[in-house]
C-alpha positions in Angstrom: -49.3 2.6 64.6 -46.7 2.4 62.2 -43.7 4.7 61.7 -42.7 7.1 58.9 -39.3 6.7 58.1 -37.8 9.8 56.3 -36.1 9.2 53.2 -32.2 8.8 52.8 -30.4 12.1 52.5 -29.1 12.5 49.1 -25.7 11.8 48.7 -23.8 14.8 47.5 -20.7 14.5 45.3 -18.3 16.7 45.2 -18.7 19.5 42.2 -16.6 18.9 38.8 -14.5 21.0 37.4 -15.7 21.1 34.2 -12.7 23.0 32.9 -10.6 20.4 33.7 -12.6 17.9 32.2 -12.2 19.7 29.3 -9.1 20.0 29.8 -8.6 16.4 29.5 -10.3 15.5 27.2 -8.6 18.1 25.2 -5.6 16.6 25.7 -6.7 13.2 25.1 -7.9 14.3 21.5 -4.5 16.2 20.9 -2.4 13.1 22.2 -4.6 10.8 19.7 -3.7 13.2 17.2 0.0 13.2 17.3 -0.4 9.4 17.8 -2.3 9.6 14.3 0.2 11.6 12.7 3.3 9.9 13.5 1.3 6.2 12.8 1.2 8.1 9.2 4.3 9.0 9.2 5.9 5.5 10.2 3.2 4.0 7.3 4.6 6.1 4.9 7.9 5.4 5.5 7.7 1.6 5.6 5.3 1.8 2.0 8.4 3.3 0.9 10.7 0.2 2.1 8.7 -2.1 0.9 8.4 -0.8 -2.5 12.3 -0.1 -2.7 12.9 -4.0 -1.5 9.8 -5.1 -4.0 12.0 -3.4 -6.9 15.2 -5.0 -5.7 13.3 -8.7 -5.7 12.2 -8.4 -9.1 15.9 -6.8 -10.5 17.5 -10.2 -8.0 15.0 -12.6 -9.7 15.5 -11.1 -13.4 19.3 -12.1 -12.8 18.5 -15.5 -12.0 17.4 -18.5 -14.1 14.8 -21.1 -13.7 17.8 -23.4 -11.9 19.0 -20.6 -9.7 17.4 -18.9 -6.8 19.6 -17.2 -5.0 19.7 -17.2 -0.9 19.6 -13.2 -1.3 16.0 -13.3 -3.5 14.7 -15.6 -0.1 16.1 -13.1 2.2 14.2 -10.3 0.2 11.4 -11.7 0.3 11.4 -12.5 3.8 12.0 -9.2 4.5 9.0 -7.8 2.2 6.7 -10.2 3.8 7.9 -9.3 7.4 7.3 -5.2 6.7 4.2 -6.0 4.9 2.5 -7.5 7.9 3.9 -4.7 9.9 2.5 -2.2 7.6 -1.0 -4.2 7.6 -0.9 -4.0 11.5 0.1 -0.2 11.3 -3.0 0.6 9.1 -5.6 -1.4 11.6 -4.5 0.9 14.5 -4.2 0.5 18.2 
């Protein structure tokens, strides 16, 4: 004669709290947002850089002839490519 066994006894877990899931995940959208806003804030001012050191490039390079490039136009540029990437990685996000 074979035996029943009973079934396992359900494993209980401890009730959530949904409030303070809510909680957090309230604050993980309101961190985000900050995070957004001052990623924005950072892009804006670095567009602003970048256009200010594009505009000095071109007034270095008008001064200059086609035998002269100056060691300040290379440095300029340097510095535009450098912000620009940092710009383009800004824009992608975390």
């Amino acid at each position: 004669m074979a035996q029943r066994t009973a079934p396992p006894p359900p494993i209980l877990q401890p009730p959530q709290n949904t409030d303070e899931t809510g909680w957090e995940a309230q604050q993980k959208k309101e961190m985000a947002k900050k995070l957004n806003l001052q990623r924005q804030d950072e892009l804006k001012k670095d567009t602003e850089k970048l256009l200010e050191l594009a505009t000095e490039l071109k007034q270095s390079v008008d001064k200059t002839d086609e035998n002269t490039l100056s060691l300040d136009v290379i440095k300029k540029a340097e510095q535009i490519e450098k912000l620009a990437k940092s710009v383009k990685d800004k824009m992608k996000g975390p």
